[in-house]
C-alpha positions in Angstrom: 0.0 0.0 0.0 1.4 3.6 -0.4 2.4 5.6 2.1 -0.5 7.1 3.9 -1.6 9.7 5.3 -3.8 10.9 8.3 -7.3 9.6 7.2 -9.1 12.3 9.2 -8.7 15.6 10.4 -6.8 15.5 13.9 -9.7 17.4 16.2 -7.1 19.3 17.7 -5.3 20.5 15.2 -7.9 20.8 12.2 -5.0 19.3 9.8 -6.2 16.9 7.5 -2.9 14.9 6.3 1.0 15.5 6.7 3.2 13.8 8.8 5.0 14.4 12.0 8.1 13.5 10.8 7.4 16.1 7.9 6.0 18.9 9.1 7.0 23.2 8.5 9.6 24.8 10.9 8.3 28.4 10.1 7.5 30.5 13.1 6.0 33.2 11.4 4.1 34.0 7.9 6.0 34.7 5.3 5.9 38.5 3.2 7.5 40.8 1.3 9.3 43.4 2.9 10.2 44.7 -0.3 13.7 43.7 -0.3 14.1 42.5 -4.1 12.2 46.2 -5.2 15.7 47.3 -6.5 15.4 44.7 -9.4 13.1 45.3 -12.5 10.5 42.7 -12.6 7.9 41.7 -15.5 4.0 39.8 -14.0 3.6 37.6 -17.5 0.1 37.2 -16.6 -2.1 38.2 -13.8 -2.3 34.5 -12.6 1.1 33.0 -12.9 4.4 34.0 -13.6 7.2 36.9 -12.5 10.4 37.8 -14.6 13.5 39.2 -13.0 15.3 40.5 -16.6 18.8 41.1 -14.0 18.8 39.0 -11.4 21.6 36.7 -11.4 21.5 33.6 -8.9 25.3 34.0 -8.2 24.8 37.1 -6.8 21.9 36.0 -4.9 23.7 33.7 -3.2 26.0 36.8 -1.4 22.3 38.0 0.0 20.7 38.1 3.4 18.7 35.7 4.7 15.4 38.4 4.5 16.3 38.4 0.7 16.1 34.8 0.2 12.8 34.7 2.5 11.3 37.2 0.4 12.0 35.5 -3.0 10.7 32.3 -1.4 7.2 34.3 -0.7 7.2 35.7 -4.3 7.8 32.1 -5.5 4.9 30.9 -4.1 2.6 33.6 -4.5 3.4 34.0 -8.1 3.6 30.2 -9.1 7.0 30.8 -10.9 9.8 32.9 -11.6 12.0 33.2 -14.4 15.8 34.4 -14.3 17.2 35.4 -18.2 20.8 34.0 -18.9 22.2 32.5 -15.8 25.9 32.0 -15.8 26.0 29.2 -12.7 27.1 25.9 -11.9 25.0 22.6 -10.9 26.9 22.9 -7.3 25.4 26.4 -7.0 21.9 25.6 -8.3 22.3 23.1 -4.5 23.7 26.0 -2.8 20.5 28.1 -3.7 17.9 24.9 -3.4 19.0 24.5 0.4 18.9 28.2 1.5 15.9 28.4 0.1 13.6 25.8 1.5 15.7 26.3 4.5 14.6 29.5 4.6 11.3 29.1 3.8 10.3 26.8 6.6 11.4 23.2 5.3 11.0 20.7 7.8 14.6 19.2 9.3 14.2 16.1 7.8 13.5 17.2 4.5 16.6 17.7 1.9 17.5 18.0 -1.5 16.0 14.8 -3.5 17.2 12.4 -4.9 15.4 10.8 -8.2 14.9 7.1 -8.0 16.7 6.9 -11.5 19.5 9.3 -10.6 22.7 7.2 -11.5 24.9 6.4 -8.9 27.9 8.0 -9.4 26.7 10.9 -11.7 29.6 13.7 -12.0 26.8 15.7 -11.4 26.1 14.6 -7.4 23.0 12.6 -6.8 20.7 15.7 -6.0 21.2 16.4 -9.8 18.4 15.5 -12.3 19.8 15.3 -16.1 16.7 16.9 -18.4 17.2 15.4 -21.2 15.4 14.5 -24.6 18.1 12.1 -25.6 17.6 10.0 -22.7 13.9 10.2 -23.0 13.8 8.9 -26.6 15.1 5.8 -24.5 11.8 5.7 -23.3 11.8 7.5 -20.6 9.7 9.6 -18.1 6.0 10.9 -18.7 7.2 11.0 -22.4 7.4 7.3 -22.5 4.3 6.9 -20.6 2.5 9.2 -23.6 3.9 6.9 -26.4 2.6 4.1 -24.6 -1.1 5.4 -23.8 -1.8 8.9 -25.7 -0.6 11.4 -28.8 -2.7 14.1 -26.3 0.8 16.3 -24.9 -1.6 17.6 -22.1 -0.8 14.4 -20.8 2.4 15.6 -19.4 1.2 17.9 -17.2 2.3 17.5 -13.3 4.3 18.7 -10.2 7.4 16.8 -9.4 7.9 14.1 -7.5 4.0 13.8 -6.0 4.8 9.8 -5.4 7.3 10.4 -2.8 5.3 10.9 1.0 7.6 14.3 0.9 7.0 15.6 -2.5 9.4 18.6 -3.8 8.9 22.7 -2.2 10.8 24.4 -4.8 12.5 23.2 -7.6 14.6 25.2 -10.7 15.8 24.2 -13.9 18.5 25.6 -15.5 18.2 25.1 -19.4 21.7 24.9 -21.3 21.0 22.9 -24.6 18.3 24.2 -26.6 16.7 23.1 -30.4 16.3 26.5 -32.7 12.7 26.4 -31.9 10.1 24.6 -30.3 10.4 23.1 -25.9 8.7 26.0 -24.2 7.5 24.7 -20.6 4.3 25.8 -19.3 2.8 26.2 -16.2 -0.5 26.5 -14.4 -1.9 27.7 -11.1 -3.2 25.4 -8.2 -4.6 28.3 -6.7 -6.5 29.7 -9.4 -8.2 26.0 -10.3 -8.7 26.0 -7.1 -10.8 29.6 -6.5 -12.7 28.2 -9.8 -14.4 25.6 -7.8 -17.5 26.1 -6.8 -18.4 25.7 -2.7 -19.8 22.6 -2.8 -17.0 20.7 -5.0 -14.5 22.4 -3.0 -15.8 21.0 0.3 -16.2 17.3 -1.5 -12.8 17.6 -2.3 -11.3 18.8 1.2 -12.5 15.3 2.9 -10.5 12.9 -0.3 -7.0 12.2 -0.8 -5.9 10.3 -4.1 -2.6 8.3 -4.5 -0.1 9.2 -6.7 2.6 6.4 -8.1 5.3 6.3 -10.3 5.6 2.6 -10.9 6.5 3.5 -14.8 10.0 4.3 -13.7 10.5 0.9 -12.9 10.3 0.1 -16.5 12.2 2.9 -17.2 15.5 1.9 -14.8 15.2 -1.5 -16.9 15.3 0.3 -20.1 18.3 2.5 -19.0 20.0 -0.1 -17.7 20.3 1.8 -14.6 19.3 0.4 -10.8 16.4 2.0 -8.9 17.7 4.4 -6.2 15.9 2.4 -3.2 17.7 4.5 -0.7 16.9 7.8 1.2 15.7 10.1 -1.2 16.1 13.6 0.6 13.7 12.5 3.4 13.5 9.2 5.8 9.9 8.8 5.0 11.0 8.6 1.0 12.8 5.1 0.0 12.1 1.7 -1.2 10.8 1.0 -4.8 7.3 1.7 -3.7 7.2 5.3 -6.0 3.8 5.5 -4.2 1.8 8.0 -1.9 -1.2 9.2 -0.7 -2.1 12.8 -0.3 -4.9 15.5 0.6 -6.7 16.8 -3.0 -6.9 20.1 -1.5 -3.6 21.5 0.2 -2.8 24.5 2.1 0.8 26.5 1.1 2.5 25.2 4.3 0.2 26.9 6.6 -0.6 25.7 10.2 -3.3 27.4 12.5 -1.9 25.8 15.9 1.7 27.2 15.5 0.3 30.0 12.7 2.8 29.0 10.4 2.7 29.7 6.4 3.9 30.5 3.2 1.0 31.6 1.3 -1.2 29.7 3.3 -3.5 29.8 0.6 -5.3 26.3 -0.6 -4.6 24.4 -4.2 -5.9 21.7 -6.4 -3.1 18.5 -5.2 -3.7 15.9 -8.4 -2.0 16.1 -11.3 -2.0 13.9 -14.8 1.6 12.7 -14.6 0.8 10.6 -11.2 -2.3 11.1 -9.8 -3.7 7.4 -10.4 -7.2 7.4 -8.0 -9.1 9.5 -5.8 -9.5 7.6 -2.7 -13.1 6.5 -0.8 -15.1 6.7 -4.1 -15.8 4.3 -6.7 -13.6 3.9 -10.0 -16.2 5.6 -11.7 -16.7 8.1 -9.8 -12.8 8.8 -9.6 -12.5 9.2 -13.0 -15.6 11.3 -13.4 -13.3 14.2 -10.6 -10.2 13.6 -11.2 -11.1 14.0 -15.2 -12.6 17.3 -14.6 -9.4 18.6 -12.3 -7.4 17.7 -15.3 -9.6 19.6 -17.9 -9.3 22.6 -15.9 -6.0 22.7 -15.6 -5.6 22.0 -19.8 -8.4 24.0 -21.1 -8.0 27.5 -19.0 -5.5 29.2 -20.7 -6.0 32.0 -18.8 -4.5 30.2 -15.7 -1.6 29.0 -17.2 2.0 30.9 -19.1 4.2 29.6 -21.5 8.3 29.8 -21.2 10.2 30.4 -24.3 13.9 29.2 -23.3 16.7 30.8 -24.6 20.2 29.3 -23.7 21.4 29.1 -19.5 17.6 30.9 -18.5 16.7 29.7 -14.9 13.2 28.3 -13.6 12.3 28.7 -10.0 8.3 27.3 -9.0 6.6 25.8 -6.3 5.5 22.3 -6.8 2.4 22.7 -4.2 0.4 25.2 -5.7 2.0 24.6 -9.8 1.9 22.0 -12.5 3.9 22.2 -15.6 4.5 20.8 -18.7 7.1 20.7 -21.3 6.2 21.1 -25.4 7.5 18.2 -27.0 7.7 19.6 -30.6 11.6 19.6 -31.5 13.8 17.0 -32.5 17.3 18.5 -32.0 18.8 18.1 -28.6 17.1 19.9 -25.4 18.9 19.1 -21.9 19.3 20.9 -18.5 19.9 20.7 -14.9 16.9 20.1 -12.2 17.4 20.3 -8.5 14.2 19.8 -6.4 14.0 20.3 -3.0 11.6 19.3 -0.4 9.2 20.5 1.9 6.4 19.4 4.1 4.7 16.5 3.9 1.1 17.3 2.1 -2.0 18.7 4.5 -4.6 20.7 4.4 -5.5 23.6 7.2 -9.5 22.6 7.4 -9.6 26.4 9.9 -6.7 28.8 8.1 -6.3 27.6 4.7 -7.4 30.2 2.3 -8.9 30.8 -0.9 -5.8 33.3 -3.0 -8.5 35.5 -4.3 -10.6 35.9 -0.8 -7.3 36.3 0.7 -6.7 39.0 -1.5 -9.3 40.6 -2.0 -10.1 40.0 -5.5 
């Protein structure tokens, strides 16, 4: 069975999921206290998306703590942020992963991870994920699994690593090999699907987790002739070849009311195409029915998603707990880059403080 979570809300506490081994450190609410105002920045559109044309992560890393909390805070509010030409290494891409979920309230046990088909020994350091369309035509990742199954690319939407029981914070991608045209990521806003849901639906949805696996990468360490990384990934509660979890279908932005800890604190839509596989306490049928409708908003509102056009060394920061994304597989030259993910909490939702992004706005 896959690592579960709490099947009920805790009366106490009014969280619904997580994991004590996993939870935030935070011991206040994350804002912005304005110190990244000296750089130009660029809203792509008014639900997702912030370019810093200037920013460079090496000088980032000289920064204050406050700096790094603050970026963390636009991170998540925002969805994702985009740095132009970054001239940094896959050691400092580490560096910059750990101060910021360390910043931003990671728990103590949670790490850099490690993917299951990271190769031991990699020049790169096992925290290191190759992106790579080479290795792909190998039959490989959510790429494979759309060969196998569907010519729809929609099908590649998702947030990283969702089967681990400690799924990824914050990850970035730094893109260095890139076709003339054509591999454009996209991404989409958890929070806005979720302020598109309708009261009723949204309360359904806050009593029902759904388990996410990844058995396909067990297919895929056969076909790369690689072993499955069975050990520690980044967290004690993620090892074993299980690639299986269970988590909330609504969750809060690392918010918790009896410590008032958050991030955003605002809720999201948790399922996602590339490993959602059932929503949990419902009939097959009636799974399908929900989580086929979660999908379809996330693919058909345009309006909650934006599109990246790479150009060589550009840098991708986003938060996996409120984003999906998904790459455009419409090139045939070489595309490759480096991903580090880091981890966060283990998946809840705040039933009492978890908030709507628009209500807690004011929109």
């Amino acid at each position: 069975m896959p690592s579960a979570i709490t099947p009920s809300p805790q009366p106490e506490t009014t969280i619904f999921g997580g994991h004590d081994l996993a939870r935030p450190q935070l011991t206040k609410r994350l804002s912005d206290s304005g110190s990244l105002q000296q750089y130009q920045y660029n809203d792509l559109t008014p639900a997702i998306g912030r370019e810093f044309p200037a920013i460079q992560i090496r000088d980032l890393l000289k920064a204050g703590d406050q700096f790094f909390r603050d970026l963390a805070y636009i991170i998540s509010c925002r969805g994702v942020v985009f740095l132009r030409n970054q001239d940094v290494t896959p050691t400092e891409l580490k560096d910059f992963m750990l101060r910021l979920t360390t910043l931003s309230g990671c728990p103590s046990t949670s790490g850099l991870h490690v993917h299951p088909l990271t190769e031991e020994g990699s020049e790169l350091g096992d925290q290191i994920s190759v992106i790579s369309s080479e290795k792909q035509k190998k039959g490989g990742g959510l790429t494979h699994q759309l060969s196998d199954v569907s010519r729809y690319a929609s099908n590649a939407w998702h947030s990283d690593i969702t089967f681990e029981p400690v799924p990824s914070d914050y990850a970035i991608l730094k893109i260095h090999t890139l076709p003339v045209t054509g591999g454009d990521t996209l991404w989409a806003s958890g929070y806005e699907i979720y302020d598109r849901l309708s009261e009723p639906m949204r309360e359904m949805l806050k009593k029902l987790t759904a388990t996410h696996d990844a058995k396909f990468f067990l297919d895929e360490a056969r076909n790369l002739g690689n072993p499955l990384r069975e050990c520690e990934r980044g967290s004690p509660l993620n090892k074993g070849a299980e690639l299986a979890a269970v988590h909330p279908v609504i969750r809060t932005n690392q918010m918790l009311t009896f410590v008032i800890i958050a991030v955003t604190g605002w809720n999201s839509v948790y399922v996602n195409k590339g490993f959602t596989k059932r929503i949990n306490g419902v009939t097959k049928d009636e799974s399908d029915i929900l989580l086929g409708y979660l999908f379809n908003m996330v693919t058909q509102n345009h309006d909650a998603q934006v599109r990246f056009r790479w150009k060589k060394n550009d840098v991708a920061i986003w938060d996996n707990r409120s984003t999906w994304h998904c790459a455009t597989y419409d090139y045939s030259d070489p595309r490759a880059g480096d991903r580090v993910c880091s981890l966060g909490e283990a998946p809840y939702l705040d039933l009492k403080g978890g908030k709507s992004r628009k209500e807690d706005l004011g929109l």
